[in-house]
C-alpha positions, 0 to 999 in steps of 0.5 A: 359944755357941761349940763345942769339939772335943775329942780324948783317945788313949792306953793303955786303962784302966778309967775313962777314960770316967767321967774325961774326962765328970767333968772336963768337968761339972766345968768345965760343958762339956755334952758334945753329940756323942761317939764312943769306941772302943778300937783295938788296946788305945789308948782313942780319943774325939772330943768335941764339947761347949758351955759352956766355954772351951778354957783351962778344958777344957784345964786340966780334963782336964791330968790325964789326962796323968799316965796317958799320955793325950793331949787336945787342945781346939779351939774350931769353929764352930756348925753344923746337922748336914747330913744331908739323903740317905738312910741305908744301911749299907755292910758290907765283908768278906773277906781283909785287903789294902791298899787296901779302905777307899780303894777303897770310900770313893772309890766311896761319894764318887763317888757323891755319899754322905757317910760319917758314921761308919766301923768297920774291925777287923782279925781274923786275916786277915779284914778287916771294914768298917761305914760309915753313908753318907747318900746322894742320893735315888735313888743307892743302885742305881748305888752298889750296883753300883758297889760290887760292882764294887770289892768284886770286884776286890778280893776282898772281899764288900761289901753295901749296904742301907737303915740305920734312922734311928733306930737310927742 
């Protein structure tokens, strides 16, 4: 069975949601992996679903469009997910400024930690970063230095802890 990547940005409005999960049920494409947000009052989903094809997906959610929503569908390849490290939460905050997300995405990497989701939100001058890293066994010390090390350079307070799998 093939996987299809699905994208839908626009305006927000109430019901986006409820539309996209509607028209895909319609044309039974099993919605198996999702993330919604809005960011700056444009909605944003990425979808990952079965059992449809891309023309029919495409079709089912062309509606969307006459409210300035833009969906795209891609069909990917089946894969197991690779999570194989140990779950932490990095947390950064302090005034905003060019360069944080670089800065500690590239020491997250450098440490061999896979970024599976990240937040930021900008609020007034404060800058707020939260990312799920799957980490090698024994890395999280070396990261959490390291870590500090960036979060003082940049002028921000940047935490690393244990994440809870099944809260994740």
């Amino acid at each position: 069975m093939h996987e299809l990547a699905i994208t839908v940005i626009g305006p927000d409005r109430t019901g986006i949601v409820a539309d996209v999960a509607e028209a895909l049920a319609a044309v039974g494409a099993n919605l198996t992996d999702s993330t919604m947000t809005r960011l700056r009052g444009h909605f944003t989903m990425t979808l990952i679903c079965t059992g449809a094809s891309v023309d029919e997906v495409e079709r089912a959610l062309s509606a969307l469009g006459d409210d300035g929503l833009l969906a795209t569908v891609r069909q990917v390849e089946v894969t197991a997910d690779s999570t194989s490290g140990e779950p932490y939460l990095v947390s950064v905050h302090g005034a905003d400024r060019l360069g944080i997300v670089a800065a500690v995405t590239r020491v997250v990497a450098a440490a061999d930690g896979n970024i599976t989701d990240l937040t930021t939100r900008l609020s007034g001058p404060l800058y707020l970063l939260v990312a799920e890293v799957d980490l090698p066994p024994g890395r999280a010390g070396e990261l959490a230095e390291r870590l500090a090390v960036a979060g003082a350079e940049l002028g921000v307070e940047v935490n690393l802890r244990p994440a809870e799998p099944e809260l994740l």
